[in-house]
NUTI-740386 format. One record per atom (N, C-alpha, C): x, z, y; residue number from 0. Coordinates in steps of 0.1 Angstrom, whole numbers. Layout:
<sites>
X; Z; Y; NUM
...
</sites>
This chain:
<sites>
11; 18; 1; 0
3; 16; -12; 0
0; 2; -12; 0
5; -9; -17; 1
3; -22; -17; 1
-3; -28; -31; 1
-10; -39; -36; 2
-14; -45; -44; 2
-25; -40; -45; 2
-37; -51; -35; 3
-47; -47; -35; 3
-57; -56; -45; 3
-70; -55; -47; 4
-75; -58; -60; 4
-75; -72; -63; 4
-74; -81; -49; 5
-77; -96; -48; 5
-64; -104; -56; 5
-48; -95; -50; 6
-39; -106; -54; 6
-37; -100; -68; 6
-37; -83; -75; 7
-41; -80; -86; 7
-43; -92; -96; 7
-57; -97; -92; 8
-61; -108; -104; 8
-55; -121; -98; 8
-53; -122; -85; 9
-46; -136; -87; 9
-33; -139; -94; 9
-25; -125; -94; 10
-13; -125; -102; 10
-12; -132; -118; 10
-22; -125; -124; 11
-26; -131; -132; 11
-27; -145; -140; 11
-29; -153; -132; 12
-32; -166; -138; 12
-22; -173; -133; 12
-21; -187; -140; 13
-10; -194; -140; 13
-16; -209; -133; 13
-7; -214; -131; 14
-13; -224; -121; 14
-7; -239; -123; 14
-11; -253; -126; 15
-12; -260; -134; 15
4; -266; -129; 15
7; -267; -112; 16
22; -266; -107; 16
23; -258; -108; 16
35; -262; -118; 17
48; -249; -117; 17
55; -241; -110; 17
62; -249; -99; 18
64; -242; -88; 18
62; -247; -75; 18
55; -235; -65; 19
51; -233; -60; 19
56; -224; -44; 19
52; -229; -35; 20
65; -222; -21; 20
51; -220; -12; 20
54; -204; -7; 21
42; -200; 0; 21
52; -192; 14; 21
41; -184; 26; 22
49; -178; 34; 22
39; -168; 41; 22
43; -162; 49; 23
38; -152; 54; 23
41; -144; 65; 23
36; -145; 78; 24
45; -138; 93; 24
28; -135; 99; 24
36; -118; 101; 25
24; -109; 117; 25
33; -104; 123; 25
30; -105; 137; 26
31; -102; 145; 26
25; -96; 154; 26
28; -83; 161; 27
19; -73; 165; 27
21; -65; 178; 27
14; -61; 188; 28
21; -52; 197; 28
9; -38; 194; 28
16; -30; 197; 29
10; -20; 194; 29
12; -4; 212; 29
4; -1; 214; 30
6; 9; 221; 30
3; 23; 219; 30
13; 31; 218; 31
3; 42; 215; 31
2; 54; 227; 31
-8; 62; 225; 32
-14; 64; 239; 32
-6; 76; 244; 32
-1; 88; 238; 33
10; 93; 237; 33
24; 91; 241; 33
27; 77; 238; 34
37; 72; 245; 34
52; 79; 240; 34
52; 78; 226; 35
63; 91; 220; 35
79; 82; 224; 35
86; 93; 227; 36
102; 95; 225; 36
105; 83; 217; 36
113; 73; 220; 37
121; 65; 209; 37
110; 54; 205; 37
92; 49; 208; 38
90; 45; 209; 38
88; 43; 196; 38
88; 56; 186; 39
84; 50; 172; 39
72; 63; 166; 39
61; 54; 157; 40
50; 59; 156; 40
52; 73; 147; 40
41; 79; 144; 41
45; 92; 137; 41
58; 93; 124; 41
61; 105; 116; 42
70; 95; 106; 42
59; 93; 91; 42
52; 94; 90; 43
39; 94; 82; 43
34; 79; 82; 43
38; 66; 95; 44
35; 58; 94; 44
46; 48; 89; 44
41; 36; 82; 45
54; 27; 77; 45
51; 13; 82; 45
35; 10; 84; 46
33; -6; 90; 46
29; 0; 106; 46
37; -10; 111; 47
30; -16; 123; 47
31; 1; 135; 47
49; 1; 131; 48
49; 17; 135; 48
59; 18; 150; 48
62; 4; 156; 49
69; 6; 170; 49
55; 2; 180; 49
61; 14; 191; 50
52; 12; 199; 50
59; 7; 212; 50
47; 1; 221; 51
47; -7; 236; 51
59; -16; 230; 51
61; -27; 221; 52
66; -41; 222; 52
64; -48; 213; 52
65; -56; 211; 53
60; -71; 202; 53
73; -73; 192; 53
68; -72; 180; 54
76; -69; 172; 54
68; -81; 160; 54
78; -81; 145; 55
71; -81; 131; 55
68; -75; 128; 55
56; -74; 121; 56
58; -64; 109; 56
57; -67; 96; 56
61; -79; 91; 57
60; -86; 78; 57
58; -99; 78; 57
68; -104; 75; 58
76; -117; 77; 58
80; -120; 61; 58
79; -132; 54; 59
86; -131; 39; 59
82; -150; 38; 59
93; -150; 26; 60
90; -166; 21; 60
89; -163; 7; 60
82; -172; 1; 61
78; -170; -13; 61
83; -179; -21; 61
87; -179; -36; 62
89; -186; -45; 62
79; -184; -55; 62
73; -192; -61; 63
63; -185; -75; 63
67; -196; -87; 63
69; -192; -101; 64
66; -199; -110; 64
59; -195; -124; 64
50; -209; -124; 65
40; -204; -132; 65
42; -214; -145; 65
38; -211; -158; 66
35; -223; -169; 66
25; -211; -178; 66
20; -216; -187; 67
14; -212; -201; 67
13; -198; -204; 67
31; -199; -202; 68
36; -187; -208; 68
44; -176; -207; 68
46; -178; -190; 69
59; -177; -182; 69
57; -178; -167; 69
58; -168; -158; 70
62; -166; -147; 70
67; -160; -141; 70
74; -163; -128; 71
83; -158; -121; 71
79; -155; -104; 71
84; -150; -96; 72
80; -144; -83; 72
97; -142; -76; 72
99; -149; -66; 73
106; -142; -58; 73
105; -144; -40; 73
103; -133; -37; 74
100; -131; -20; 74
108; -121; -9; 74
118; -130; -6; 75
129; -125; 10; 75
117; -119; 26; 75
118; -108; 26; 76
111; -107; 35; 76
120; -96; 47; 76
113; -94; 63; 77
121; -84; 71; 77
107; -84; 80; 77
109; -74; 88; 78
102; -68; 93; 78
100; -52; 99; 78
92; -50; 109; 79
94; -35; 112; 79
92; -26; 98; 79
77; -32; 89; 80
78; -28; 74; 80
84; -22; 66; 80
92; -36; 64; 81
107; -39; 61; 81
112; -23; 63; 81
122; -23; 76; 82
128; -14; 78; 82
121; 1; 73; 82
111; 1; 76; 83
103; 14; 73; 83
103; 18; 62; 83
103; 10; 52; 84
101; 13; 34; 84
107; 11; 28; 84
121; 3; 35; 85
133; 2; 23; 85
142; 7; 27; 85
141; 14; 40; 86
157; 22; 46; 86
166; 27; 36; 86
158; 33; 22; 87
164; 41; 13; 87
176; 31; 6; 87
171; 19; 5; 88
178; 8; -9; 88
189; 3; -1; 88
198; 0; -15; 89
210; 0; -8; 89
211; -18; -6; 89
224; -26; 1; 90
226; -36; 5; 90
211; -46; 12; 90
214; -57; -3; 91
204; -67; 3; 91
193; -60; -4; 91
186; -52; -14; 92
175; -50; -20; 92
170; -41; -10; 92
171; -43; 5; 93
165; -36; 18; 93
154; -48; 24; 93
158; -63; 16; 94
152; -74; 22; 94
147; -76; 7; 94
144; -73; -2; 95
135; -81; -18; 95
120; -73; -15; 95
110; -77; -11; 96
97; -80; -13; 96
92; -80; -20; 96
97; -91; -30; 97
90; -93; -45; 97
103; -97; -57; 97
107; -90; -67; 98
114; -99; -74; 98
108; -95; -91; 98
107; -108; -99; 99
98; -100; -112; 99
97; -114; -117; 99
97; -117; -135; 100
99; -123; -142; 100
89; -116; -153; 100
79; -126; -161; 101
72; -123; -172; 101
69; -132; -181; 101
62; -131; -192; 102
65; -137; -203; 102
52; -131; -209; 102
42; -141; -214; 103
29; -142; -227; 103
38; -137; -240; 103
27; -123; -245; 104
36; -123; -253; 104
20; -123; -267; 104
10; -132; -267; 105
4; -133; -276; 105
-7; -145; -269; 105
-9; -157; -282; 106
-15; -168; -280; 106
-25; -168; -278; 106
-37; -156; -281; 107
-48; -153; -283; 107
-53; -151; -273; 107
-45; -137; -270; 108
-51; -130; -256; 108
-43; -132; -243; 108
-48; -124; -231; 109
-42; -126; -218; 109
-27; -117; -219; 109
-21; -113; -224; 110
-9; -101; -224; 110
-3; -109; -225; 110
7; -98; -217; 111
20; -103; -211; 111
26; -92; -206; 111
41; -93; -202; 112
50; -81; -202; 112
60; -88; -186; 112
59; -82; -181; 113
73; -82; -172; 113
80; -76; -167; 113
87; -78; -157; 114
97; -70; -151; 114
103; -72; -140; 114
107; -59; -129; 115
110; -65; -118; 115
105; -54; -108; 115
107; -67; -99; 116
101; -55; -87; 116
87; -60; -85; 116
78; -52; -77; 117
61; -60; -78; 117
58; -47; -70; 117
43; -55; -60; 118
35; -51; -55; 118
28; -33; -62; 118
29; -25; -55; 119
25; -13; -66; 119
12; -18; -72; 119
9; -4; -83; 120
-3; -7; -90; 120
-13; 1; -80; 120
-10; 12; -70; 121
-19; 23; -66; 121
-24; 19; -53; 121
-41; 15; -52; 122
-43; 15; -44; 122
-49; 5; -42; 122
-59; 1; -28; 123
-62; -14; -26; 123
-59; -20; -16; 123
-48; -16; -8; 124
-44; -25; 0; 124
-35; -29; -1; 124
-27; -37; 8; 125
-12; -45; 8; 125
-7; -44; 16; 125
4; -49; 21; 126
12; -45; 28; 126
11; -64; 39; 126
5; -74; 34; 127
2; -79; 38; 127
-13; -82; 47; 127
-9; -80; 61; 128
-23; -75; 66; 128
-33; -86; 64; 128
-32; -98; 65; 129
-45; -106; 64; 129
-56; -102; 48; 129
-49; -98; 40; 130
-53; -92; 27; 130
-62; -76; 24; 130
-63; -76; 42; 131
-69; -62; 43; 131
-84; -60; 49; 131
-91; -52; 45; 132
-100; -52; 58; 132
-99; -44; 68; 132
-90; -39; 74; 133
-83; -33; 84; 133
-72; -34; 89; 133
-70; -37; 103; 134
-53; -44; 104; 134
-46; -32; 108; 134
-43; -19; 105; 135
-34; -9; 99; 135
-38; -5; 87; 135
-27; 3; 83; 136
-30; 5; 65; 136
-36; 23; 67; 136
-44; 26; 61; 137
-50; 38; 55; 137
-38; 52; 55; 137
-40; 64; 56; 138
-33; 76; 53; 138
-30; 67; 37; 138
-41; 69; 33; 139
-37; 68; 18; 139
-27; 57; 11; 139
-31; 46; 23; 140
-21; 39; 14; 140
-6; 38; 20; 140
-4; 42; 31; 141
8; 45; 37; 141
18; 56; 30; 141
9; 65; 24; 142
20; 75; 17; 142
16; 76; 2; 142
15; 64; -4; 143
18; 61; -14; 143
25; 47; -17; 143
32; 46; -31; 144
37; 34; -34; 144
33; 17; -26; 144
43; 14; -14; 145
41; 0; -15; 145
42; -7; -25; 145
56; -3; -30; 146
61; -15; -44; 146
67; -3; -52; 146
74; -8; -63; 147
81; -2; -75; 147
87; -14; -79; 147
94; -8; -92; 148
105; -14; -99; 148
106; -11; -114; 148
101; -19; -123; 149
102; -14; -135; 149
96; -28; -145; 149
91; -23; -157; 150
81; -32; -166; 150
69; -23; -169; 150
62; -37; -171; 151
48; -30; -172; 151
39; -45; -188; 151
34; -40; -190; 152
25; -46; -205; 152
11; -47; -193; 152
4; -58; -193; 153
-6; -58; -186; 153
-17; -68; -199; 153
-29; -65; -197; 154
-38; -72; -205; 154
-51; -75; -196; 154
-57; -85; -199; 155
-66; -90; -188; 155
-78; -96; -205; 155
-91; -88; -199; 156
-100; -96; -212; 156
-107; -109; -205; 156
-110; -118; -214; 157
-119; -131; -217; 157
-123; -133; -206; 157
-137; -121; -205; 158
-141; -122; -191; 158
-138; -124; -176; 158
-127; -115; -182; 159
-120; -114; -167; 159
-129; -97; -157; 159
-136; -92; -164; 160
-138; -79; -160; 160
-126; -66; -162; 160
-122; -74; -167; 161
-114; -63; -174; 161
-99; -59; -174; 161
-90; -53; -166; 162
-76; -53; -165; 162
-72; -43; -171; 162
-58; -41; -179; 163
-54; -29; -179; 163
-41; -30; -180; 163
-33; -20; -181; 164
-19; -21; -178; 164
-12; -6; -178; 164
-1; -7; -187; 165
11; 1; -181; 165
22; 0; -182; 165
26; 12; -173; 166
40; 7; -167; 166
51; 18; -166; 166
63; 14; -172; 167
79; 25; -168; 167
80; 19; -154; 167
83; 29; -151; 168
90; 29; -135; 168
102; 33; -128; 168
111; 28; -121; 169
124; 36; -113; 169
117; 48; -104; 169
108; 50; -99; 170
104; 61; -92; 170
93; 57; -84; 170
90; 66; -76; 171
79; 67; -69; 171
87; 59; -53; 171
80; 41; -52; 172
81; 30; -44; 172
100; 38; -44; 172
106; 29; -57; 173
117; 29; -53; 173
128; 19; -60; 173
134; 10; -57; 174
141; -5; -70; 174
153; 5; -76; 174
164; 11; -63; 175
173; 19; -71; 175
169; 33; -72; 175
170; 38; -87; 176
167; 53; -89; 176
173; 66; -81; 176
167; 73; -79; 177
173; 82; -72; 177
183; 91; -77; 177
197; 91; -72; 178
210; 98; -73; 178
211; 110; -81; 178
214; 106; -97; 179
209; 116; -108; 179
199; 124; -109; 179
193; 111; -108; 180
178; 113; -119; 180
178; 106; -128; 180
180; 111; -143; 181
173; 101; -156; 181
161; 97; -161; 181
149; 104; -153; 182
139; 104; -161; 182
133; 95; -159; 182
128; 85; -163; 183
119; 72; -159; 183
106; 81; -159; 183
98; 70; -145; 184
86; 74; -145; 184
76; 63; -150; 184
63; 70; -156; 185
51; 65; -159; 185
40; 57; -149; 185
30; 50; -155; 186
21; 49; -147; 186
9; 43; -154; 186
1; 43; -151; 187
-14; 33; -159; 187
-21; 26; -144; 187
-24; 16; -149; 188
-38; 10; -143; 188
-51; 6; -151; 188
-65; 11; -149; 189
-73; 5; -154; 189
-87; -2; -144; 189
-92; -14; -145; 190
-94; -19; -134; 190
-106; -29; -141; 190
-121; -24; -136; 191
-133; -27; -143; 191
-139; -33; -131; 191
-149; -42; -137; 192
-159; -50; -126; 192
-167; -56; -135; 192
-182; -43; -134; 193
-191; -43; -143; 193
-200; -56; -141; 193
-199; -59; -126; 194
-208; -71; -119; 194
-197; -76; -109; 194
-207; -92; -105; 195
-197; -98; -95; 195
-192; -87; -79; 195
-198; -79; -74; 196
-202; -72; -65; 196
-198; -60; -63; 196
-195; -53; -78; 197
-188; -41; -82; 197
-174; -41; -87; 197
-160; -36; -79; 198
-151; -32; -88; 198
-148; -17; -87; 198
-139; -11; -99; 199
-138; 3; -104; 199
-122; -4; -105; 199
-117; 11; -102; 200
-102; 11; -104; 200
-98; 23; -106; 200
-93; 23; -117; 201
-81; 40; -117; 201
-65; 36; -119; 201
-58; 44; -112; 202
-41; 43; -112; 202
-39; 55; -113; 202
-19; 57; -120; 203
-21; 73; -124; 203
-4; 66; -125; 203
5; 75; -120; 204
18; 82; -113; 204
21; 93; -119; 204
33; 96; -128; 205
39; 108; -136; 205
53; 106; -133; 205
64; 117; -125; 206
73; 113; -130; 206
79; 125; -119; 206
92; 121; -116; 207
101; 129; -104; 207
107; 121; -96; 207
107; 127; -83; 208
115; 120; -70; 208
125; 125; -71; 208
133; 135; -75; 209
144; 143; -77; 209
153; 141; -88; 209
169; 148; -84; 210
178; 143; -93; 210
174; 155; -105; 210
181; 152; -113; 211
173; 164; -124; 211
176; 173; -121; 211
190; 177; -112; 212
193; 191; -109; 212
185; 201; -102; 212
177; 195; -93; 213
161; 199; -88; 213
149; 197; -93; 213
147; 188; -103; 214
138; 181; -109; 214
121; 188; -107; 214
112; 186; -101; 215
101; 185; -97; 215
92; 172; -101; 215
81; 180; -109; 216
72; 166; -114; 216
64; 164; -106; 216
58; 153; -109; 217
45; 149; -98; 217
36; 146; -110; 217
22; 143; -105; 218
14; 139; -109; 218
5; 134; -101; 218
-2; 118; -101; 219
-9; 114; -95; 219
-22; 107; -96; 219
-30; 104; -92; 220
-40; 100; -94; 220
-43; 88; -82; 220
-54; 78; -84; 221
-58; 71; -69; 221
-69; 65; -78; 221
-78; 63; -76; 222
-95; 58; -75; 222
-96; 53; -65; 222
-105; 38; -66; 223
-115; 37; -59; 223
-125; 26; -62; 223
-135; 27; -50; 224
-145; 12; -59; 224
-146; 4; -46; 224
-149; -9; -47; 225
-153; -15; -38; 225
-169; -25; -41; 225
-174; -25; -31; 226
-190; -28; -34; 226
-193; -40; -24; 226
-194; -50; -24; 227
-194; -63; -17; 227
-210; -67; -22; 227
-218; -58; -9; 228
-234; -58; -13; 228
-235; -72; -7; 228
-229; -79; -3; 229
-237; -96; 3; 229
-225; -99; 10; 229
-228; -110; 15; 230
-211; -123; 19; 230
-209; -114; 33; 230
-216; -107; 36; 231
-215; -100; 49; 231
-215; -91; 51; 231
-218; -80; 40; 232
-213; -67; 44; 232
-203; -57; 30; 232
-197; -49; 34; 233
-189; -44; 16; 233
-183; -32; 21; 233
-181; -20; 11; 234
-182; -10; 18; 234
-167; -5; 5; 234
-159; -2; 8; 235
-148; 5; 4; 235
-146; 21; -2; 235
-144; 27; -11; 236
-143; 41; -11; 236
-134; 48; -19; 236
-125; 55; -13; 237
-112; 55; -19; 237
-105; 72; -25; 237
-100; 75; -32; 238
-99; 92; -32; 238
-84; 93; -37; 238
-73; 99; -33; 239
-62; 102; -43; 239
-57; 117; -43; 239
-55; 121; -52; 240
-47; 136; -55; 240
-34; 135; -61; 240
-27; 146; -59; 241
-14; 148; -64; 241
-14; 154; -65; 241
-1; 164; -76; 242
2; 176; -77; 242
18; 175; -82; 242
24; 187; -76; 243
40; 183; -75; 243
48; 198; -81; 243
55; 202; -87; 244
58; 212; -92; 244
64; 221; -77; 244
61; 233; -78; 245
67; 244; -67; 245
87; 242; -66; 245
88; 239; -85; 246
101; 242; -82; 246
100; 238; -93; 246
115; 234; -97; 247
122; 234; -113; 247
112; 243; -126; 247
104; 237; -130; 248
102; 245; -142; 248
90; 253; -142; 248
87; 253; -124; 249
76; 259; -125; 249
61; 259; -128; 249
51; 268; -131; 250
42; 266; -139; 250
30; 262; -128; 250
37; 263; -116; 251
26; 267; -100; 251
27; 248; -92; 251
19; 248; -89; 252
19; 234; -80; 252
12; 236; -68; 252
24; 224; -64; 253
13; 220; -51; 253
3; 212; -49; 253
-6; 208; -43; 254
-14; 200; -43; 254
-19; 191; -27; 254
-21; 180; -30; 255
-23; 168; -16; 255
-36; 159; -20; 255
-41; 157; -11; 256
-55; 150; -12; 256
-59; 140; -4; 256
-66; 129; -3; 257
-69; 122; 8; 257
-82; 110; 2; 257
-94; 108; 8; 258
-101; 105; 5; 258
-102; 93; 21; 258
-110; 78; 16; 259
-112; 74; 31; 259
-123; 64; 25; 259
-131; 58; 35; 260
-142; 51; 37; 260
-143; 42; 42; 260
-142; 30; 41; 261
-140; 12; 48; 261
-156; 11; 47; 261
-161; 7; 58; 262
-174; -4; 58; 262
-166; -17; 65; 262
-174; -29; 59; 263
-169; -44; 68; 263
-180; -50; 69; 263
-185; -57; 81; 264
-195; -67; 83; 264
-189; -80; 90; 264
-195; -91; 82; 265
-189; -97; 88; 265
-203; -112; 96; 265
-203; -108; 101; 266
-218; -116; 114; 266
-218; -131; 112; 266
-202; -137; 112; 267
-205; -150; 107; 267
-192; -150; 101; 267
-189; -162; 95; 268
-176; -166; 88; 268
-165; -166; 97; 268
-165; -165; 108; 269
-147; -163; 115; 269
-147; -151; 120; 269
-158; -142; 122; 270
-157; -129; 128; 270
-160; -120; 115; 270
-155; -102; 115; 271
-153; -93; 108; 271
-151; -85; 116; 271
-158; -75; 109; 272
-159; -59; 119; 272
-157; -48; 106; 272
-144; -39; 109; 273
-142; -33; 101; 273
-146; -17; 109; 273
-151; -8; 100; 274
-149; 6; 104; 274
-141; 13; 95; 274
-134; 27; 100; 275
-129; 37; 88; 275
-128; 48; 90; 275
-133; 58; 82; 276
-135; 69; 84; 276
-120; 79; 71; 276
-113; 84; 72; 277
-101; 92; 64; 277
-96; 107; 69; 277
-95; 114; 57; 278
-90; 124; 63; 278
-75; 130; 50; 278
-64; 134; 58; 279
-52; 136; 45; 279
-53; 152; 46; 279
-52; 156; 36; 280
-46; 171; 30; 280
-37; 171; 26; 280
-22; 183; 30; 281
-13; 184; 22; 281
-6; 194; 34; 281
-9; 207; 29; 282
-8; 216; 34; 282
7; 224; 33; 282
11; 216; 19; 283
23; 223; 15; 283
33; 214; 17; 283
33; 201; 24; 284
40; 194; 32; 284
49; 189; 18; 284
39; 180; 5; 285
50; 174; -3; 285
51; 159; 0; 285
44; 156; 7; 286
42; 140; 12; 286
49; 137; 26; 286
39; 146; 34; 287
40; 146; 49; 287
47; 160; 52; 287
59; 160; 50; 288
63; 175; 58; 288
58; 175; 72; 288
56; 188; 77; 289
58; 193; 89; 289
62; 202; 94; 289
65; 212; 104; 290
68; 225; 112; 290
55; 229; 116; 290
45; 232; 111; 291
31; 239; 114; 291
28; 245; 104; 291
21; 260; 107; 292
19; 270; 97; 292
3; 257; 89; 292
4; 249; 97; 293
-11; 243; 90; 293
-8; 235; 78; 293
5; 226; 78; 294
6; 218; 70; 294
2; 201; 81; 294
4; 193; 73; 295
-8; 178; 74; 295
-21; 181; 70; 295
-31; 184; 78; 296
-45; 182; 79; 296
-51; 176; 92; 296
-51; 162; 87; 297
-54; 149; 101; 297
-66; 139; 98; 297
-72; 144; 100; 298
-84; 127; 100; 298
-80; 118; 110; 298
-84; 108; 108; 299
-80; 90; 113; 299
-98; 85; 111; 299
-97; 78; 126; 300
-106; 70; 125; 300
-101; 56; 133; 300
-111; 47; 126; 301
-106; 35; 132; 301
-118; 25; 134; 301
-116; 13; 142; 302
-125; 3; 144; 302
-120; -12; 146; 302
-120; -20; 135; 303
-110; -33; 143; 303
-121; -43; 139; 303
-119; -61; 150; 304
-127; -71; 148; 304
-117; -80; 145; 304
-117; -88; 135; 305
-112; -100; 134; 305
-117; -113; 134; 305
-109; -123; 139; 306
-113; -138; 142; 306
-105; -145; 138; 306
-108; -155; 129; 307
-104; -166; 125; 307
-103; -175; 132; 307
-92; -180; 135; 308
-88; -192; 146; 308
-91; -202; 137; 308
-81; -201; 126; 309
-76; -218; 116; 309
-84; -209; 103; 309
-86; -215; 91; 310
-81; -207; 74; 310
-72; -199; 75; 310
-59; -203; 81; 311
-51; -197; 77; 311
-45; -190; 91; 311
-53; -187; 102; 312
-47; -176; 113; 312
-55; -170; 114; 312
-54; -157; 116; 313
-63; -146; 118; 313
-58; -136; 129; 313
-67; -138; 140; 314
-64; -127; 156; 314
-68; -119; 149; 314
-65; -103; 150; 315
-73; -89; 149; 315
-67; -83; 158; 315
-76; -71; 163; 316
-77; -59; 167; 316
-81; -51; 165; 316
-73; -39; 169; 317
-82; -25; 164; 317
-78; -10; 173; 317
-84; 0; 172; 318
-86; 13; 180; 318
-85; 20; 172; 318
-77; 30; 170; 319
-75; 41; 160; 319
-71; 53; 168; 319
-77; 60; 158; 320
-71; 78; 165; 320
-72; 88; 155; 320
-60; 98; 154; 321
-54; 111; 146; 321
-62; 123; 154; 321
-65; 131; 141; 322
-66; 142; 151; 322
-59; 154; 138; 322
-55; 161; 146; 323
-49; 172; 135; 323
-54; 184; 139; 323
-49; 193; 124; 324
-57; 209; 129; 324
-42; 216; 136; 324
-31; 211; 134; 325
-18; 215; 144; 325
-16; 201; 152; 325
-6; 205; 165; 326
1; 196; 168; 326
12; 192; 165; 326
7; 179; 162; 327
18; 169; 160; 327
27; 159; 163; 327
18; 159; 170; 328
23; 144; 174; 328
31; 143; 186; 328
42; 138; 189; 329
50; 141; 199; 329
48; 126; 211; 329
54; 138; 225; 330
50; 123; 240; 330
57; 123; 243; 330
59; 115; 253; 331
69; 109; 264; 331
75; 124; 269; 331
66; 134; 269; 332
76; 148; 275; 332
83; 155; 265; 332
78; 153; 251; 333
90; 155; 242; 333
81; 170; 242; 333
63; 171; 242; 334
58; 181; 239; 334
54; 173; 226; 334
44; 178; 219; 335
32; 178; 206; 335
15; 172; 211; 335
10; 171; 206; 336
-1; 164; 204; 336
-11; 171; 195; 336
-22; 174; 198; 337
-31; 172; 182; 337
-37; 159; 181; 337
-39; 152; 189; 338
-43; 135; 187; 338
-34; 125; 190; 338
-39; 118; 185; 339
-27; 101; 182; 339
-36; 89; 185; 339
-45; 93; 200; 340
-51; 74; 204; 340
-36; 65; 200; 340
-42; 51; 193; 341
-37; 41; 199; 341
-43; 26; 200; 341
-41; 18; 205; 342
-45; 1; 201; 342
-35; -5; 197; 342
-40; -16; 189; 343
-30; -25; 185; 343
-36; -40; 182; 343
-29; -48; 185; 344
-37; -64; 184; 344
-24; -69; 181; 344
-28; -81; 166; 345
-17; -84; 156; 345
-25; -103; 152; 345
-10; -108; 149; 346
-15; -126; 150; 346
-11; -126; 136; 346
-16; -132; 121; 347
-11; -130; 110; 347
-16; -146; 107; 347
1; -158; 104; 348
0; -166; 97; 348
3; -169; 87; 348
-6; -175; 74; 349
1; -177; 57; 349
-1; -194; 59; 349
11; -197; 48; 350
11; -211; 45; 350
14; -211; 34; 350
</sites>
């Protein structure tokens, strides 16, 4: 689930050079305490998902161009990420990150229209970790949309409180459509900040992952707010539901849930202390399949500190753990698990 609230509005504005060349590399080791087969983390995870070796997990170089009335984005990126979330796309659109092109389409106001591939609308994180307050990404935002692929009409008021936006889509986080399916999917963003200190967000997902010959709708939802009570402490709170058709046509759904809780303190300007509290539902296994009469019902908790070396380098660490009401999680004996300790400590430079 990528495009979190910050680069949201930074996307927005245009910038007095034109163009503009930026970059981005983390690197990370990770161990997990389980110690699974093949050395790769659950299949529910997509960042920062090999374990015991030192790896990327998001690597990219940027192009940006901005004027008046007109901008462009293009970003080459690889990574363990990478691999995780575009296995599906075919050739080089396994390495496009960012590709998207827009255009002002009135002198008055902030609207504008583009096109392309872009950061999703659902959610507040990214997929770039310094942009997070946690250096793993959330249940929630891992099993929803990193990116998509479409156009979207976006409008931003005066104030700048105010975003709204919608969008046709190739599918749910996907550039090529899926193998006879015609239906373009939907989506909305609306994105309020009543005060400096308060933002409100709603995003909303209509469409099918299926070719039509199976055709299954979804419907989605994601909320959340973020509350930045002083330079040092801000508290996160997040909720998403779905619902997916049983079958072709049918009147019966399934349903998936996941709600999580970020507190951040941050004691001085180079240190940050993040906590997280999350738990996923989805019983009927449309997200996260399983082999358990339970389904996916897992809470996650976590605890990570970050240090700022430079502006622009950031040490973190963090302690996380799964626990499920089945076992899931598989070890080094090629048994199951109901818990998933792991640590992970990650170096993330932007230029």
């Amino acid at each position: 689930m990528l495009g979190g609230i910050g680069s949201l509005f930074a996307q927005e504005n245009t910038t007095t050079k034109a163009l503009n060349f930026s970059g981005y590399a983390e690197a990370y080791y990770l161990y997990d305490f389980n110690n699974p087969i093949g050395n790769t983390r659950p299949n529910f995870i997509y960042s920062h998902n090999r374990n015991n070796e030192v790896n990327v997990n998001l690597a990219f170089f940027k192009a940006a161009y901005g004027t008046t009335n007109t901008r462009a984005n293009l970003a080459l990126a690889t990574g363990t990420y990478m691999n995780a979330n575009y296995s599906a796309e075919p050739g080089v659109a396994k390495n496009i990150y960012e590709a998207n092109v827009g255009i002002k389409i009135s002198k008055k106001h902030d609207l504008w229209i583009d096109a392309g591939v872009f950061s999703s609308h659902l959610g507040f994180e990214s997929a770039v970790g310094k942009d997070n307050w946690t250096l793993t990404r959330s249940l929630f935002a891992e099993n929803s949309p990193y990116f998509e692929t479409g156009a979207k009409v976006s409008y931003t008021s005066p104030s700048g409180r105010w975003f709204l936006s919608g969008l046709v889509l190739n599918g749910w986080q996907r550039i090529q459509r899926v193998e006879g399916n015609s239906l373009p999917a939907f989506g909305h963003q609306v994105t309020f900040k009543p005060t400096d200190k308060l933002t409100l967000n709603s995003g909303s997902f209509i469409g099918s992952d299926k070719a039509d010959s199976v055709r299954q709708m979804r419907y989605f939802h994601n909320f959340y707010a973020i509350y930045q009570a002083s330079r040092q402490f801000g508290i996160t709170v997040g909720f998403d539901i779905g619902a997916e058709q049983k079958a072709k046509g049918s009147s019966r759904y399934n349903t998936w849930y996941t709600p999580v809780l970020i507190a951040r303190y941050s004691p001085t300007d180079k240190v940050a202390i993040a906590a997280r509290g999350e738990y996923y539902n989805d019983k009927n296994g449309v997200i996260i399949a399983t082999e358990t009469a339970y389904g996916f019902r897992t809470f996650g908790y976590s605890m990570n500190v970050d240090y700022a070396i430079l502006p622009n380098v950031v040490w973190r660490t963090e302690l996380r753990n799964f626990s499920s009401k089945g076992a899931l999680f598989g070890d080094r004996k090629g048994e199951l698990e109901k818990s998933s300790p792991m640590a992970v400590t990650a170096l993330a430079v932007s230029f």
